[in-house]
C-alpha positions as CSV (number, residue, x, y, z in Angstrom):
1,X,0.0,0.0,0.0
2,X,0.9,3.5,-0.6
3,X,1.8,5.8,2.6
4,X,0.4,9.7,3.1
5,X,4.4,10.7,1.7
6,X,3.6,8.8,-1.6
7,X,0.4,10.0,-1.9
8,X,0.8,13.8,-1.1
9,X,2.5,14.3,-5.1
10,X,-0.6,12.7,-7.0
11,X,-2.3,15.9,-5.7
12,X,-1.1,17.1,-8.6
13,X,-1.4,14.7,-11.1
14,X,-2.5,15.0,-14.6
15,X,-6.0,12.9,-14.5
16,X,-8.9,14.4,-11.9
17,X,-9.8,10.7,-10.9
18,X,-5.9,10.4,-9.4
19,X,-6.0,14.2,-8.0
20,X,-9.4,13.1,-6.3
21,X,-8.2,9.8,-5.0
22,X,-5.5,11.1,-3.3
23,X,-7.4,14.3,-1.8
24,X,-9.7,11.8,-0.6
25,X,-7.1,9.1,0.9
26,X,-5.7,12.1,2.3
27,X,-8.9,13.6,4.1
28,X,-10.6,10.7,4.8
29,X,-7.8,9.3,7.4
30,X,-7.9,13.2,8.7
31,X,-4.2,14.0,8.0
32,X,-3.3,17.4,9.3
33,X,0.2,17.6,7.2
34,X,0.9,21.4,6.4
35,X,2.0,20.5,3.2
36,X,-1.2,19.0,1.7
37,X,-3.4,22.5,1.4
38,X,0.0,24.1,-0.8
39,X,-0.5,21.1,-3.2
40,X,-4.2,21.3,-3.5
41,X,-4.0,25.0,-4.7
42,X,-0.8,24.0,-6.4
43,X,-3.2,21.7,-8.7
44,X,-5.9,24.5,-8.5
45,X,-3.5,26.7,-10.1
46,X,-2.2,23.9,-12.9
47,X,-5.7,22.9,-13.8
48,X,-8.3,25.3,-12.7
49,X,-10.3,25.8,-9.7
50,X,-14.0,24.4,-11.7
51,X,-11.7,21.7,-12.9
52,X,-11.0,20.9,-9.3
53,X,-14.0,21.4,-7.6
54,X,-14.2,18.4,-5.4
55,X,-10.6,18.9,-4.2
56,X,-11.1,22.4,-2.7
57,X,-14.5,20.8,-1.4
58,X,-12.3,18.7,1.0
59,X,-9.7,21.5,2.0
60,X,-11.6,22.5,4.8
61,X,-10.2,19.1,6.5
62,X,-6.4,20.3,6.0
63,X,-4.0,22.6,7.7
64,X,-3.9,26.2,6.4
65,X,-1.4,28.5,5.9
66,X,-1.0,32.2,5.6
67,X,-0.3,32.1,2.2
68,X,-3.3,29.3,1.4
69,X,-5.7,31.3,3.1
70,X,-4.8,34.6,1.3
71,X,-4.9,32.8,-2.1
72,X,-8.5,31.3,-1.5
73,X,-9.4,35.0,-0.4
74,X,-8.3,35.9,-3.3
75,X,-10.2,33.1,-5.0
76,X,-13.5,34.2,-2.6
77,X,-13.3,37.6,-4.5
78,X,-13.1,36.8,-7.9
79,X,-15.6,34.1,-8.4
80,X,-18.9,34.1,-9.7
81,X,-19.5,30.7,-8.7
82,X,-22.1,29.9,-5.8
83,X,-21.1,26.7,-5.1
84,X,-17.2,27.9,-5.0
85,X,-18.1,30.9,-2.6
86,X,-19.8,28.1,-0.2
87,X,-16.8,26.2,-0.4
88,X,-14.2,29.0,0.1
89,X,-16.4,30.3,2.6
90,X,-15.9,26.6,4.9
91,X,-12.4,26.6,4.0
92,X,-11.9,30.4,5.4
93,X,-14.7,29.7,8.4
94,X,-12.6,26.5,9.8
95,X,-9.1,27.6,9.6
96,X,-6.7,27.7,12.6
97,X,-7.6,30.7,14.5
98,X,-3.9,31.9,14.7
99,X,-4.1,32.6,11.5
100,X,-7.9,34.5,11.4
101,X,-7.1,36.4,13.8
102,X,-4.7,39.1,12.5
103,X,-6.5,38.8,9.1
104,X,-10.1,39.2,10.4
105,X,-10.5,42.8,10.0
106,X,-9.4,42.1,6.4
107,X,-11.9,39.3,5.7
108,X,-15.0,40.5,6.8
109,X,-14.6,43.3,3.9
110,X,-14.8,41.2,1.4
111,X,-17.9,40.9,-0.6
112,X,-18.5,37.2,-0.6
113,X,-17.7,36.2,3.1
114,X,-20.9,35.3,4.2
115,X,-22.9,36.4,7.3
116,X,-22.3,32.1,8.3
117,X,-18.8,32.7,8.2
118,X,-18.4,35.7,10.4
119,X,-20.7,33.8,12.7
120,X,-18.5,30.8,13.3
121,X,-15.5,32.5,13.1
122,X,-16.7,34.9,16.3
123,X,-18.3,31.6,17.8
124,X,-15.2,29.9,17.6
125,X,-12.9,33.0,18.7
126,X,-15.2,33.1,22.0
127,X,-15.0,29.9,23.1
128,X,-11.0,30.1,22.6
129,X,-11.2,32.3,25.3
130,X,-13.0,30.4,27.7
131,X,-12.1,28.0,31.1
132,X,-12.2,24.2,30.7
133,X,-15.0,24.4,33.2
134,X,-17.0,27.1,31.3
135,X,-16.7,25.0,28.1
136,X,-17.6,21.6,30.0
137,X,-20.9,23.4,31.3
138,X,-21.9,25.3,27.8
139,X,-21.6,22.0,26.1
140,X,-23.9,19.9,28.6
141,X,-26.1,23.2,28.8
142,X,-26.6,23.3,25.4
143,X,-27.2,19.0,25.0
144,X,-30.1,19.9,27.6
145,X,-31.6,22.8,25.9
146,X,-31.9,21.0,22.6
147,X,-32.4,17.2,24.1
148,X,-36.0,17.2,22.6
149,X,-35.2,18.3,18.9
150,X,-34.3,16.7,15.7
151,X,-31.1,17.5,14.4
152,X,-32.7,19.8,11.5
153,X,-34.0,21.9,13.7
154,X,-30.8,22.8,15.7
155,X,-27.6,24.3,15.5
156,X,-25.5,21.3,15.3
157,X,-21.9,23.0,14.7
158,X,-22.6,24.9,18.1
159,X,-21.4,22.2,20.2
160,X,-18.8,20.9,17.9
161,X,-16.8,24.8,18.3
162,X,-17.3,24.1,21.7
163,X,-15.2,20.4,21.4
164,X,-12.8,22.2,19.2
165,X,-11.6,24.6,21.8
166,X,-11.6,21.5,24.6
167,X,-9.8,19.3,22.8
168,X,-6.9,22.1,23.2
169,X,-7.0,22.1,26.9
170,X,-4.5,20.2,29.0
171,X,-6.8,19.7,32.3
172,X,-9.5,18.3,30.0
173,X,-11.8,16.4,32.8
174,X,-10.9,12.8,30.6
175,X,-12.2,10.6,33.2
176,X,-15.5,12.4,33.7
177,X,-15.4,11.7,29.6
178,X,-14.9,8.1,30.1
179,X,-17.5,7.4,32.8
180,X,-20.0,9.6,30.1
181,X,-19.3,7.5,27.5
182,X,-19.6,3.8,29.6
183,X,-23.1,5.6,31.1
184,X,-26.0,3.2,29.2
185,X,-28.3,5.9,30.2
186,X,-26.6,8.4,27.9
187,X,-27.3,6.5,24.6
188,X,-28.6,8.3,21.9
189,X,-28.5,11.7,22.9
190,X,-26.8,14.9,22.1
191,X,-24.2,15.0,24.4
192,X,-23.7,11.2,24.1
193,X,-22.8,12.7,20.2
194,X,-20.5,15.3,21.2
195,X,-18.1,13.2,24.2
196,X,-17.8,10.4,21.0
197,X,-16.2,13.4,18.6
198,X,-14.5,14.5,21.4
199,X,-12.9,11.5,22.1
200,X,-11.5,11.2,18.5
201,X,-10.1,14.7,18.4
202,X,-8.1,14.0,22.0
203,X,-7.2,10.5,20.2
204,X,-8.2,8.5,23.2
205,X,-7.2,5.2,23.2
206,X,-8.8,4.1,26.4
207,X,-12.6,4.7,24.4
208,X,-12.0,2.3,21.8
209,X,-14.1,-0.2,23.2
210,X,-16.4,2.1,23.5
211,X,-16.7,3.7,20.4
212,X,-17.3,-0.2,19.2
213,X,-19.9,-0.4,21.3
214,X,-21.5,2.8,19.4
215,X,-21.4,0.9,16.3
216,X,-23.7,-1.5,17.5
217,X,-26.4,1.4,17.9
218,X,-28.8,1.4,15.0
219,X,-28.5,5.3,14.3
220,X,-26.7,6.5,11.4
221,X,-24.8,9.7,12.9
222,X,-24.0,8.4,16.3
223,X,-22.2,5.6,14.1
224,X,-20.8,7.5,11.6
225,X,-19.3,9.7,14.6
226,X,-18.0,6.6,16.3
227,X,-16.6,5.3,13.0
228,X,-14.6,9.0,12.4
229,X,-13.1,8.7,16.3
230,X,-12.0,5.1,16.0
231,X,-10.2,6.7,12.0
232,X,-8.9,9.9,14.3
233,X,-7.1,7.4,17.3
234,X,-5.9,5.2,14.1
235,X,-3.8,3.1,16.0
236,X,-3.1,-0.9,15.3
237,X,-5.1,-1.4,18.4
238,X,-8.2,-0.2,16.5
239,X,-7.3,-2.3,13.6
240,X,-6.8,-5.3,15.9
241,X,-9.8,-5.1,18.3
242,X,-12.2,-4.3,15.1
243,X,-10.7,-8.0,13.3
244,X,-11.5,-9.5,16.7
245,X,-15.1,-8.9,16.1
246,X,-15.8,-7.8,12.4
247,X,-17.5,-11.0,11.0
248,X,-19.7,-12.0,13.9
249,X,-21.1,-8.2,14.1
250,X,-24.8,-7.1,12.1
251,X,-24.6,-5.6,9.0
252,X,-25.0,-1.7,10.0
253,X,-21.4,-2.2,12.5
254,X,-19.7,-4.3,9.9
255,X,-20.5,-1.3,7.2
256,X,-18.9,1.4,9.3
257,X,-16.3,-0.7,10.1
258,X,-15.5,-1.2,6.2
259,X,-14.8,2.1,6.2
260,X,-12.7,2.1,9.6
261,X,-10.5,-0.4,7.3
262,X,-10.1,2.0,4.7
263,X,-9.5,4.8,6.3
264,X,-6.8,4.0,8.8
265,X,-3.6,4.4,6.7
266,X,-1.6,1.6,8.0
267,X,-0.5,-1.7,6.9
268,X,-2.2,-3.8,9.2
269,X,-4.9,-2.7,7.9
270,X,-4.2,-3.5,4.2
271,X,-3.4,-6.9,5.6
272,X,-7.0,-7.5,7.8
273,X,-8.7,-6.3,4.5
274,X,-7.8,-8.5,2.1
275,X,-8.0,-11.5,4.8
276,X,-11.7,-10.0,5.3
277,X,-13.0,-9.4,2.1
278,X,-12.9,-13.1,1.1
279,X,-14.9,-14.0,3.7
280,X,-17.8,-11.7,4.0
281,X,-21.2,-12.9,1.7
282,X,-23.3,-9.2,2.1
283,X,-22.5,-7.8,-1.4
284,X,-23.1,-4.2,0.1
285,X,-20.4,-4.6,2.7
286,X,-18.1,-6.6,0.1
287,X,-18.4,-3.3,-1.7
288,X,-17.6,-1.1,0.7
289,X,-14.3,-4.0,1.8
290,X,-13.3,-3.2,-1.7
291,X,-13.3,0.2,-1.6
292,X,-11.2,-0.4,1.4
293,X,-8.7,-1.8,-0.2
294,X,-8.5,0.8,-2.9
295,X,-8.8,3.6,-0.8
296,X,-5.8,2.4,1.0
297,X,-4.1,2.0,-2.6
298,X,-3.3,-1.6,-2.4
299,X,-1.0,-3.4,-4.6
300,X,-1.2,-7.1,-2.8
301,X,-5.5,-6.1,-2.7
302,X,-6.0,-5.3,-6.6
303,X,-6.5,-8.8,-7.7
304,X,-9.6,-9.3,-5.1
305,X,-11.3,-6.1,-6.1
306,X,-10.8,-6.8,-9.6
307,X,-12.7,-10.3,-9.3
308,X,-15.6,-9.1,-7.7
309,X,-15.6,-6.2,-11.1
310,X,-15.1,-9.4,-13.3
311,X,-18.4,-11.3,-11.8
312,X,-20.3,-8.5,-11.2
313,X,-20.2,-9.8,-7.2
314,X,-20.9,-6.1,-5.8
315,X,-23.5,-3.6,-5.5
316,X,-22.6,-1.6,-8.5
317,X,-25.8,1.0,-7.3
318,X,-23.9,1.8,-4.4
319,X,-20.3,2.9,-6.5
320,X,-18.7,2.3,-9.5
321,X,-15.6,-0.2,-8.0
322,X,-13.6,0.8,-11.8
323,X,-13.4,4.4,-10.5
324,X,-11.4,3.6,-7.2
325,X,-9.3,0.7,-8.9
326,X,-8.5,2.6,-11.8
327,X,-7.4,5.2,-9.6
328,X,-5.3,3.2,-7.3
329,X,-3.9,1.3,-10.5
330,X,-2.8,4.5,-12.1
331,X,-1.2,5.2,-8.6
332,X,0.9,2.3,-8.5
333,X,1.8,2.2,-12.2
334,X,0.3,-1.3,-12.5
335,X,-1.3,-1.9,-16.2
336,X,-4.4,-4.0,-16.6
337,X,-6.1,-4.3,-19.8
338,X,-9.2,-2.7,-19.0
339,X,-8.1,0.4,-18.0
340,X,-8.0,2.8,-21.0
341,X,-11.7,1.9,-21.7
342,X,-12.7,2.4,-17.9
343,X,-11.1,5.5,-17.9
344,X,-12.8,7.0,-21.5
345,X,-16.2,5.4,-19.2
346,X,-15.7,7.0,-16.4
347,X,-14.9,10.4,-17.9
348,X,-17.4,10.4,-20.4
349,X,-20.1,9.6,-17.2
350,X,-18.1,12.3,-15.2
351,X,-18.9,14.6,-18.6
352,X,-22.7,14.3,-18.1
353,X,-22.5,14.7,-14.6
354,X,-20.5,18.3,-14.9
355,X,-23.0,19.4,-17.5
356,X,-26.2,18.8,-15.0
357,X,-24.3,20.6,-12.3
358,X,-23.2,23.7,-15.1
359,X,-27.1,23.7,-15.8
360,X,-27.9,23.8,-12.4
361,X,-25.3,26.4,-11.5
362,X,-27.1,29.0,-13.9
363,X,-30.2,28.9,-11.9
364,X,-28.1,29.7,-8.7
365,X,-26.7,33.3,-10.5
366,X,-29.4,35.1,-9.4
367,X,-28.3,34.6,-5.9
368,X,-25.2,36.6,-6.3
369,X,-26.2,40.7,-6.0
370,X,-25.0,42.2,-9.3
371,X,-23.8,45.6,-7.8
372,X,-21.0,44.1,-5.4
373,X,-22.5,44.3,-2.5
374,X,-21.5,41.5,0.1
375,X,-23.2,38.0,-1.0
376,X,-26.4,37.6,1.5
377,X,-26.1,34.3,3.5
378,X,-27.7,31.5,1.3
379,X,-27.1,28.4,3.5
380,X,-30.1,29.4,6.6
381,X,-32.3,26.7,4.4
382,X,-31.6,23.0,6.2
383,X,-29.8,21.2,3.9
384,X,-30.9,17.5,4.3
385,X,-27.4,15.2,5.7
386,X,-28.7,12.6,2.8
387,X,-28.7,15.2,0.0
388,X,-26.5,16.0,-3.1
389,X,-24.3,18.0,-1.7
390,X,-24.3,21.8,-2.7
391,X,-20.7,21.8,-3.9
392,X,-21.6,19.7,-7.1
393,X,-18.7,17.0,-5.6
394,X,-21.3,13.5,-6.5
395,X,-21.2,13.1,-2.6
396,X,-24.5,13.4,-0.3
397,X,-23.8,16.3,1.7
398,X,-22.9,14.5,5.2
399,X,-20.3,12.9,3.2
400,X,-18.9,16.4,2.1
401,X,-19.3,20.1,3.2
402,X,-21.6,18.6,6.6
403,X,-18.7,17.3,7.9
404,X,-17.1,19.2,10.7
C-alpha cells in the first residue's frame, strides 16, 4: 500500500480521478500535514479551480497557511460561482484561529464572506477564550436545551466549536469523559454525540471499546461519529480489536467498520482487508471491503477487487468499483487491460455529470447581487445530511461540506 508521503504528489497529477483519490485518501484518514493545502492550490492553479472542484471541497479538512488562506481569499473575491463561494467560505470559516485572527479585519470586507462565516468564526474565537470548566458546562447546557429536537431543527456545529476549543485544553476532565461514555443511560442523545467526537479529536485510546460499542447502535450519525473517532485514534489497536469482532457483528457495524479499514492508513490494515474481504457474503459490505482496499491504494488487494468487477459480485448501485481501482492502478503504475476503456467510461459519465451541475449552476446566478454588494447568506435553508451536496462533488452532503 501507498503511505500519506507517496500520496501527497498525485495531488497534482494530470487525471482528476488520481487528484481526487489522493485528496480523498488524504482527508478521509484526517491528516493534518501542512503540506497537503499548498499542493491542492498547487493543482488549483495547474488545472483550474471548476476543474477541481471536489478537491477544494475537501480542503476544509487540511491545515492552512497564511499564504493558502490569502490565495483562496483571493479566490473568494473573484468568483462568480455559488457553489465555489460556499466552499471557500468553509475553507476560510474553519481555519486555525492563529491565523484568522490578525486577518479578520481584512476578511470581513470582502464581498462574498458570508454572514455564516463571520458567525462561526466569532463563535469559535469566544469559546478560545474560555475556562475548561465554562466550556464543559456550555456543552452539557446546550445537550439539555436541545435534548428534545431533531437534528434539522438545531444548530449542530454549536457544540462541535465548543469540542474544538476542549480538545486544546491540558486539564481536559478525561475521566468524567470516560465514565460519560460507559453511562448506558446516555445513549442516543446529544451530548452522548458530542463526548464520541470528542474523544477522537483528544485521540483517546482508552474509548475504543467504546466507540465499538457505538457501532452497535442502530442510528446512522452516532455511528458515523463513532466510526470518524476510532479513524482519528488510528492506532493498530483499532485495527486489531475491530478483526477480533468484524465478521460476527450485524450488518449496520460491519458497514462502518468497512470504512474504519479504509481509512486507517496503515499496513495492518491492508493486511485484515484482504483477509476479510474473502470471507464476508453481504455484497453491500463486500463493496464497501473493496473500496477499502482501494482507498488504501493496495498493490497485494488489486486482484480481489478486480474479481468481484469481473463477476459482477458487488453492489454496482452503491459505486462504481472501476473508479477507485482505476485510480489506485494509475497510482501504482500497475497496467491491466481494461483500464483505458474504464477510464474514456468514467470520464465520459463524469462529462454528463459536470453538465447537469453547469445547468444547475445558472439557476443559482441570481443569488449573487450584481452591484458588489457582500453575497447575502444563502445556507439558513436546512440542507438534508442525505442530500447531493451543494458543492456539485457527487457526494451526499454529510459525506462532504456537513462534515465538521
Amino acid at each position: 500500500m501507498l503511505l500519506p508521503e507517496e500520496v501527497k504528489p498525485f495531488i497534482c497529477n494530470e487525471e482528476k480521478i488520481v487528484r481526487e483519490h489522493a485528496v480523498n485518501y488524504l482527508a478521509n484518514s484526517f491528516n493534518r500535514d501542512e503540506d497537503i493545502m499548498p499542493l491542492v492550490i498547487e493543482s488549483c492553479n495547474k488545472f483550474g479551480e471548476k476543474e477541481n472542484g471536489s478537491l477544494l471541497s475537501m480542503a476544509k479538512h487540511f491545515t492552512q497557511s497564511e499564504t493558502g488562506l490569502r490565495t483562496i481569499l483571493e479566490w473568494l473575491e473573484k468568483t462568480n460561482c455559488i457553489n465555489t463561494v460556499y466552499i471557500y467560505n468553509d475553507i476560510i470559516s474553519q481555519a486555525d484561529l492563529d491565523l484568522l485572527k490578525p486577518l479578520i479585519p481584512e476578511i470581513y470586507k470582502y464581498k462574498n464572506i458570508s454572514d455564516t462565516t463571520e458567525d462561526v468564526i466569532k463563535r469559535r474565537l469566544s469559546f478560545a477564550d474560555c475556562s475548561t470548566l465554562v466550556l464543559w458546562d456550555e456543552l452539557f447546557d446546550y445537550c439539555n436545551e436541545i435534548k428534545h429536537k431533531r437534528l434539522d431543527q438545531i444548530y449542530y456545529p454549536h457544540g462541535l466549536h465548543i469540542i474544538e476549543a476542549l480538545a486544546k485544553r491540558d486539564d481536559l476532565p478525561v475521566e468524567e469523559l470516560l465514565e460519560y461514555l460507559e453511562d448506558d443511560k446516555n445513549f442516543y442523545r446529544y451530548d452522548e454525540l458530542y463526548m464520541t467526537i470528542l474523544a477522537g479529536e483528544v485521540q483517546l485510546e482508552e474509548t475504543i471499546p467504546i466507540l465499538f460499542e457505538k457501532l452497535r447502535l442502530e442510528a446512522d450519525l452516532i455511528c458515523e461519529e463513532a466510526a470518524n473517532a476510532l479513524i482519528k485514534i488510528g492506532t493498530e489497536n483499532v485495527i486489531r480489536q475491530l478483526t477480533d469482532i468484524f465478521l460476527a457483528e450485524g450488518k449496520n457495524f460491519r458497514l462502518f467498520g468497512a470504512h474504519i479499514f479504509g481509512d486507517i492508513k496503515i499496513p495492518l490494515a491492508e493486511s485484515t482487508l484482504i483477509d476479510t474481504l474473502p470471507a464476508e457474503k453481504d455484497k453491500e459490505i463486500k463493496t464497501f471491503l473493496a473500496k477499502g482496499v482501494c482507498d488504501l491504494v493496495s498493490e497485494k488487494g488489486i486482484p480481489e477487487v478486480k474479481l468481484l468487477i469481473d463477476k459482477n459480485d458487488y453492489d454496482s448501485g452503491i459505486m462504481d468499483l472501476r473508479k477507485h481501482l482505476y485510480a489506485s492502478c494509475r497510482m501504482l503504475q500497475v497496467d491491466l487491460e481494461e483500464l483505458d476503456r474504464w477510464g474514456k467510461e468514467l470520464y465520459h459519465r463524469e462529462q454528463v455529470m459536470e453538465e447537469r451541475i453547469r445547468a444547475m449552476n445558472k439557476s443559482f446566478h441570481s443569488s449573487m447581487t450584481s452591484d458588489g454588494k457582500k453575497m447575502q447568506n444563502k445556507t439558513n435553508h436546512k440542507i438534508g445530511r442525505n442530500e447531493p451536496c451543494y458543492c456539485g462533488s457527487g457526494k451526499k452532503y454529510k459525506k462532504c461540506c456537513g462534515r465538521s
